[in-house]
C-alpha positions as CSV (number, residue, x, y, z in Angstrom):
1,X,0.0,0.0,0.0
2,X,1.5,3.1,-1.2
3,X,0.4,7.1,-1.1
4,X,0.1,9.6,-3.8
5,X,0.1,12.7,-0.5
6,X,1.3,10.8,2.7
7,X,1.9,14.1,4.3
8,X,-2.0,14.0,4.6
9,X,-2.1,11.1,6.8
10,X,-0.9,13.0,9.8
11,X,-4.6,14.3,9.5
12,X,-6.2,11.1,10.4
13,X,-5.4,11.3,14.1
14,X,-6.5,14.6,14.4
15,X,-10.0,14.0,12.7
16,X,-10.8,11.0,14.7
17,X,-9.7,13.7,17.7
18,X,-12.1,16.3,16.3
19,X,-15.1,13.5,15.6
20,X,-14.6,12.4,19.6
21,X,-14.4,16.0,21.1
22,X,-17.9,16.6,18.6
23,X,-19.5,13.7,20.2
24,X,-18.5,14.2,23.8
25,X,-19.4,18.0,23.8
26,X,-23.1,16.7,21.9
27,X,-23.6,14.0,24.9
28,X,-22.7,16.7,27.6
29,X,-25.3,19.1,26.1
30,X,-27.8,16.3,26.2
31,X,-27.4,15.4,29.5
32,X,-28.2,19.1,30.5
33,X,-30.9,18.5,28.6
34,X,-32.2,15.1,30.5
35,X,-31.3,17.0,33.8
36,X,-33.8,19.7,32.5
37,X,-36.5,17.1,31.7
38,X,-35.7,15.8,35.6
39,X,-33.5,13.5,35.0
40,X,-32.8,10.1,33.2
41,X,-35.7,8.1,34.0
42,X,-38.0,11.4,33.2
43,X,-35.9,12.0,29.9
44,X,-36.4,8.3,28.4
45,X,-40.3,9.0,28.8
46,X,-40.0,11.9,26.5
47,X,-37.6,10.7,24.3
48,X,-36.5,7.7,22.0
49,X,-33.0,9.5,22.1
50,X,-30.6,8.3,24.9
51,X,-29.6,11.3,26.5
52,X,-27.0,9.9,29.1
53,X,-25.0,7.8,27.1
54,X,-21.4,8.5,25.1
55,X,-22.6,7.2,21.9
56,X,-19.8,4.9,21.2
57,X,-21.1,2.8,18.2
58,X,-21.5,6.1,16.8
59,X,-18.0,6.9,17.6
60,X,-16.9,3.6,15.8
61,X,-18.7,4.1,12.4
62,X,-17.6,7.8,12.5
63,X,-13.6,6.7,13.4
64,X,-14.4,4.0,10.2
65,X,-15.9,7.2,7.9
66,X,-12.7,9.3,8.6
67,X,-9.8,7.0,8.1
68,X,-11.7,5.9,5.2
69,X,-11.6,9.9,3.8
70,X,-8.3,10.6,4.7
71,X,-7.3,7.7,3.1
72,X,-8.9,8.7,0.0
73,X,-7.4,12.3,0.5
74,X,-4.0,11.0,0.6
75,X,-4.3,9.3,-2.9
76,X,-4.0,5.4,-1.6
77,X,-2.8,3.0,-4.1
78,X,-2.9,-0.7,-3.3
79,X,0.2,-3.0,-4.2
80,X,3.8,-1.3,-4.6
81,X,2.3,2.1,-6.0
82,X,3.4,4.2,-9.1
83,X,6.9,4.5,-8.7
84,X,7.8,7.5,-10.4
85,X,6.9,11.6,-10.0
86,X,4.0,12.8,-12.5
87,X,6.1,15.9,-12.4
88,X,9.6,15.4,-12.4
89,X,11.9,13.4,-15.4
90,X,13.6,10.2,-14.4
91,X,16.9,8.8,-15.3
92,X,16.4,5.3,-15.1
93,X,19.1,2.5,-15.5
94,X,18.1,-1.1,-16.0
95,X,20.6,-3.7,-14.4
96,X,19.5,-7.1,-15.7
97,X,20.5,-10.5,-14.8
98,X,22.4,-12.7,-17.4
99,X,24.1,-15.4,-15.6
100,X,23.4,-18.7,-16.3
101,X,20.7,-19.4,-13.9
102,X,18.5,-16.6,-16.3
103,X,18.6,-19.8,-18.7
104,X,15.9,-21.8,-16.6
105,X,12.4,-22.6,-18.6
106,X,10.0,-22.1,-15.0
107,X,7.7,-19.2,-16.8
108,X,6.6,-18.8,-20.3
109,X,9.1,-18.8,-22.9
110,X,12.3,-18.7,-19.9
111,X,13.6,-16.4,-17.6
112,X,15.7,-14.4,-20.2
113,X,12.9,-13.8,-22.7
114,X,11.0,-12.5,-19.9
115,X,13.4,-10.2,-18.6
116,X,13.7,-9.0,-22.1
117,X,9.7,-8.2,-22.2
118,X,10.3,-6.5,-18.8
119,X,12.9,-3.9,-20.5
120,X,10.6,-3.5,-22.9
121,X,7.5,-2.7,-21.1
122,X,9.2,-0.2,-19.0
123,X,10.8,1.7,-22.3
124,X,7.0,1.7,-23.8
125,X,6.4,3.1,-19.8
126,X,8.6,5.7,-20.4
127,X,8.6,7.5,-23.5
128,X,11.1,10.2,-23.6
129,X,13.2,9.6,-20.7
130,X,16.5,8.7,-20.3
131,X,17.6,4.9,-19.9
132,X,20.8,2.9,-19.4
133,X,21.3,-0.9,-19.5
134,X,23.6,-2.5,-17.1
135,X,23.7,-6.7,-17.2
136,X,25.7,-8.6,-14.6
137,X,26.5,-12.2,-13.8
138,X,29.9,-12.3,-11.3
139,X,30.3,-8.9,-13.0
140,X,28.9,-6.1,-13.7
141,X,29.0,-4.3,-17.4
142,X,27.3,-1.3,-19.1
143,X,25.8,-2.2,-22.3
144,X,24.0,1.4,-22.7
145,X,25.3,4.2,-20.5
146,X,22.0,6.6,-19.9
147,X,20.6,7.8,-22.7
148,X,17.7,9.5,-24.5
149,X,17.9,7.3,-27.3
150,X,16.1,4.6,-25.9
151,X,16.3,2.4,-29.6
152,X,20.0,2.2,-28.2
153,X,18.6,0.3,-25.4
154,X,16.2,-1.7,-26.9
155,X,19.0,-3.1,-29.7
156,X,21.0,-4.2,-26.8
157,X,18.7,-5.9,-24.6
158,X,16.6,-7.8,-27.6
159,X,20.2,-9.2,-28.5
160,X,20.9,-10.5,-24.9
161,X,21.1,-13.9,-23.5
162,X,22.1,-16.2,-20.7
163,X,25.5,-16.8,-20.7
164,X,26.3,-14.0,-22.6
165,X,29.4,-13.4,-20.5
166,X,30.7,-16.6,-20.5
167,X,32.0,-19.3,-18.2
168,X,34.6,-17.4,-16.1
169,X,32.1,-14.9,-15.6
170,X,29.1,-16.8,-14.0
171,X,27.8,-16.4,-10.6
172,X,25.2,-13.7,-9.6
173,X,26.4,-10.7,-7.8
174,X,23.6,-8.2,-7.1
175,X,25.1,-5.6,-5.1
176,X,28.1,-5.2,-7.9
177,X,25.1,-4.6,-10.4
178,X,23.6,-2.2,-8.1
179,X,26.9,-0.3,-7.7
180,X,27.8,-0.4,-11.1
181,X,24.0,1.3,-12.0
182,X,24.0,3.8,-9.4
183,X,27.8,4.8,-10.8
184,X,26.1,5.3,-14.0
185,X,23.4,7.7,-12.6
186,X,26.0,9.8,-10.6
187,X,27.9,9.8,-13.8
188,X,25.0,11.7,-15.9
189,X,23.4,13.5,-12.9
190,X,21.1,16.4,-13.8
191,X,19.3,18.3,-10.6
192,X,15.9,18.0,-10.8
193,X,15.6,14.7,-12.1
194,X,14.4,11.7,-10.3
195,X,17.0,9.0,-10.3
196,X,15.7,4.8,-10.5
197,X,17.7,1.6,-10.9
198,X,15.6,-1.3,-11.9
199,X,16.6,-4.7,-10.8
200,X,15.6,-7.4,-12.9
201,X,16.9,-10.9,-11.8
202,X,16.0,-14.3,-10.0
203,X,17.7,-13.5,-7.5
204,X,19.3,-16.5,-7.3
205,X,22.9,-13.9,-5.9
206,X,26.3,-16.1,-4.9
207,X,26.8,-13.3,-2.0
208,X,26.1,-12.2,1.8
209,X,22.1,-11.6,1.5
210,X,23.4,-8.1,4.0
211,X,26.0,-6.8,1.8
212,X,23.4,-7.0,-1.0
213,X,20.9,-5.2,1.4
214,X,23.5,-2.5,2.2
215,X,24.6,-2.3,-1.5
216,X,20.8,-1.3,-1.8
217,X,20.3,1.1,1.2
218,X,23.4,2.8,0.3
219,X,22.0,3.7,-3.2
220,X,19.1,5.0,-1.6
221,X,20.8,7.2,1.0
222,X,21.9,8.6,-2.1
223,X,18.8,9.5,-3.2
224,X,18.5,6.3,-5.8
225,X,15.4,3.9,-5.2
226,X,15.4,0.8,-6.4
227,X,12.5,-1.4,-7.9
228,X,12.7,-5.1,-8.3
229,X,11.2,-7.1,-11.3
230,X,11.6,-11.0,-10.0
231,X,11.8,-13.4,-12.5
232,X,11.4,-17.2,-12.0
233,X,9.4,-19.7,-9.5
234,X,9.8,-20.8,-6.1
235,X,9.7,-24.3,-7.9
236,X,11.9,-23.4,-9.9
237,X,14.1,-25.4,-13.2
238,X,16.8,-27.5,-13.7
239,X,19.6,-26.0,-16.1
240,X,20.6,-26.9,-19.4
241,X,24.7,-26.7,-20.7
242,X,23.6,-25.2,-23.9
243,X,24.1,-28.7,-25.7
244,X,21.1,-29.7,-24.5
245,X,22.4,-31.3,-20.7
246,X,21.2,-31.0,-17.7
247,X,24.0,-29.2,-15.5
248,X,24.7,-31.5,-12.5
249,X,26.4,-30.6,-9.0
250,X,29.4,-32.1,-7.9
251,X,27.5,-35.5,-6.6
252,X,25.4,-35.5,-10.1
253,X,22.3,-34.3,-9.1
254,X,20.5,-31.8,-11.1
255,X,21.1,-28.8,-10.8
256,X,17.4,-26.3,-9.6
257,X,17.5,-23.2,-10.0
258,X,14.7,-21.4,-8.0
259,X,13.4,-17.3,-7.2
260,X,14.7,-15.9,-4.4
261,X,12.1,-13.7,-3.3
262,X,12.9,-12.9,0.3
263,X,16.4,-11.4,-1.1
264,X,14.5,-9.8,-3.7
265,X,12.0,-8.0,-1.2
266,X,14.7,-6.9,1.0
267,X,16.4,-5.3,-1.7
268,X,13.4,-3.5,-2.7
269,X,12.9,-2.6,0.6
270,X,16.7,-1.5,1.3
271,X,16.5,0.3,-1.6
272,X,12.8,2.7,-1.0
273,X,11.0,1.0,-3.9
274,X,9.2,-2.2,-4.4
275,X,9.0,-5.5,-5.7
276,X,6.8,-7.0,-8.2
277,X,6.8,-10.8,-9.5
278,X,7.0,-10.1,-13.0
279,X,7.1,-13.8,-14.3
280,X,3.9,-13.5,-15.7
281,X,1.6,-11.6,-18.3
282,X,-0.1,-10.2,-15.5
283,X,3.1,-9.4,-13.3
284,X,4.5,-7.8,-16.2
285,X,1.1,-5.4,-16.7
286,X,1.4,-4.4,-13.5
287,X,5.2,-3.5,-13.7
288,X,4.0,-1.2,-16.8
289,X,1.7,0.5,-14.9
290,X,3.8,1.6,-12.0
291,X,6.4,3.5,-14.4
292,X,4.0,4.7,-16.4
293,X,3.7,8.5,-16.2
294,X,0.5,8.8,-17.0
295,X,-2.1,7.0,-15.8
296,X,-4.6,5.1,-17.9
297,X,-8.1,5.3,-17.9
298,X,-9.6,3.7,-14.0
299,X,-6.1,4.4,-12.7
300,X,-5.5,7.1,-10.5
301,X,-7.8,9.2,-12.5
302,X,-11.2,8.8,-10.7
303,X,-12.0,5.8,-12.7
304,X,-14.0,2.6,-11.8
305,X,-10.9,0.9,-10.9
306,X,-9.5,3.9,-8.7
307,X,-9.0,2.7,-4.9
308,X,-10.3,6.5,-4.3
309,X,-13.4,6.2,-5.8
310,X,-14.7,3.3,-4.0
311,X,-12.9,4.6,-0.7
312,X,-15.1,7.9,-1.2
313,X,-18.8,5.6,-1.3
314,X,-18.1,3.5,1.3
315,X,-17.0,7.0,3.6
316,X,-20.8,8.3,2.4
317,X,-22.1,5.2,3.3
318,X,-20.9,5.2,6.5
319,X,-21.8,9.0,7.0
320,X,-25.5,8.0,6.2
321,X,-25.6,5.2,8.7
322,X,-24.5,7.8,11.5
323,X,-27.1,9.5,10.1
324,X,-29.7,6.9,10.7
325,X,-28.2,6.6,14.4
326,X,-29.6,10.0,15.1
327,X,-32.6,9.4,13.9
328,X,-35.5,9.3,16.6
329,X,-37.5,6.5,16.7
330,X,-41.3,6.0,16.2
331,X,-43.6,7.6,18.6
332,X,-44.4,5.0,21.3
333,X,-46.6,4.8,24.2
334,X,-44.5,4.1,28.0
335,X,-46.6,3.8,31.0
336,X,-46.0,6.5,33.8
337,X,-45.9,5.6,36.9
338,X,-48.4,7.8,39.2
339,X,-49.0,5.5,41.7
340,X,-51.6,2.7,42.1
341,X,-54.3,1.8,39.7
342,X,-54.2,1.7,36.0
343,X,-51.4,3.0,34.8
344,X,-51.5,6.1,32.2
345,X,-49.4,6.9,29.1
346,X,-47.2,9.4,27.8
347,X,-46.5,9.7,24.2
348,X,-42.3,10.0,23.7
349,X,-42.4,13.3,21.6
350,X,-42.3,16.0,24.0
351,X,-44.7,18.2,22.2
352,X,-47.6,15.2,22.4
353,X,-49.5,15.7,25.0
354,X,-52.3,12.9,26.6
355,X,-55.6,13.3,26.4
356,X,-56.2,13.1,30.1
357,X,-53.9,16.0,30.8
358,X,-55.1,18.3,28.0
359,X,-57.6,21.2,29.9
């Protein structure tokens, strides 16, 4: 759950404050009011309205109604949130994983070719904006330093593929990809722009799951989120030599390569952004419509599909059920007690007056 205005949450303690001080200052004027009927038990004669009691179901559905509204106000998105600024340009480098591992056949059409659709996606995301393309196995490389020409990009990426780097290169160092991207950024730093690195990997790292954490909160602390795009299953796939063998261990078993999506989260975490499973066609939608600048039709925009919208009913809902808690209730007869004999009746409205009283 992420905010559009999270400044405006600091509001939500101080309107529940204001909806209790309303309610306790109403109950203490209606409790002069019983006094002036003569008290309680002459009050609830007159009255279907309990004139004694802090109304605290009230208080509930009104506490409800305004988190709800400030919740609205402060543009709530469900899931990681859009990751960029509507109003600010972003340089955003790319550091994707080509080790051998990326080879594995666990989502449709294998790792790499996902991760390719990935870079993809978030170009289409981001027309106009500057892009760089790091790839790392042990090692980190830049393929396209950050760039306006995104085709540049795109060429590189569509000609990628696992092992790309070769055999004395393999392993899976995140936190040298993360270094190597955010060197790239400082490198072509402009003030004013927002600055992203884009992890795109299995997470599957041959390193200390802290270093890689530090390598990511260090990025941030220099103003550089991070967003993670995991790629693969937690059932993960063998892995093929490239002839068409299984790759064994050292006793012959098969070699599995799975998704490492605890060091994937922290990372995101570390690094102020968020993670997002993008094996699939829907992963990979979503991933598109965080980075997208502007937001399509139902999204963020007041739509049927805005968080917002349905947030603002259920607050009126709510306000019209506290509404129907004030509400007196039907006129009904109560006996009076006047001492012995048949007992006589007084009608609740105040104004209604009995027959055997009238003059």
């Amino acid at each position: 759950m992420t905010f559009a205005r999270p400044v405006l949450l600091l509001l939500l303690p101080v309107a529940i404050g204001l909806a209790a001080f309303a309610l306790a200052w109403t109950t203490r004027r209606l409790r002069r009011l019983a006094e002036g009927f003569g008290g309680e038990e002459a009050a609830a004669r007159l009255t279907t309205r309990d004139l004694v009691d802090f109304p605290r179901r009230r208080l509930r559905v009104l506490g409800v109604a305004v988190t709800v509204m400030v919740l609205a106000a402060a543009g709530v998105r469900f899931g990681p949130g859009i990751s960029l600024s509507a109003s600010r340009p972003v340089d955003v480098v790319v550091a994707l994983d080509i080790s051998a591992s990326m080879g594995a056949r666990d989502v449709p059409g294998g790792r790499m070719s996902r991760a390719k659709e990935v870079v993809g996606a978030l170009l289409e995301a981001l027309p106009g904006e500057r892009v760089g393309l790091v790839v790392f196995a042990d090692w980190p490389h830049t393929l396209a330093p950050i760039t306006a020409d995104q085709q540049v990009v795109r060429f590189f990426a569509d000609s990628l593929a696992e092992n790309f780097l070769g055999e004395r290169d393999q392993g899976t160092r995140v936190s040298g990809a993360i270094g190597e991207a955010r060197r790239q950024l400082d490198a072509r730093r402009e003030e004013g722009r927002e600055r992203v690195i884009v992890l795109v990997t299995d997470g599957e790292a041959h390193e200390d799951e802290f270093a890689v954490a530090d390598s990511a909160a260090l990025a941030a602390a220099g103003d550089v989120r991070i967003w993670v795009a995991g790629i693969g299953t937690a059932a993960g796939a063998g892995l093929g030599d490239g002839a068409g063998a299984p790759v064994t261990d050292a006793g012959g078993a098969p070699v599995v390569s799975r998704l490492n999506e605890r060091l994937l989260r922290g990372v995101a975490r570390a690094g102020g952004g968020g993670y997002l499973d993008a094996s699939d066609d829907r992963g990979l939608a979503e991933l598109a419509a965080r980075f997208r600048r502007v937001p399509e039709d139902g999204e963020g925009s007041g739509g049927v599909g805005d968080p917002v919208t349905w947030l603002t009913l259920l607050a009126l809902l709510l306000l019209a059920a506290d509404g129907l808690m004030d509400r007196p209730g039907s006129a009904r007869l109560r006996p009076l007690a006047t001492g012995p004999g048949r007992p006589r009746s007084l009608l609740r409205f105040p104004w209604s007056t009995p027959p055997e009283l009238r003059p």
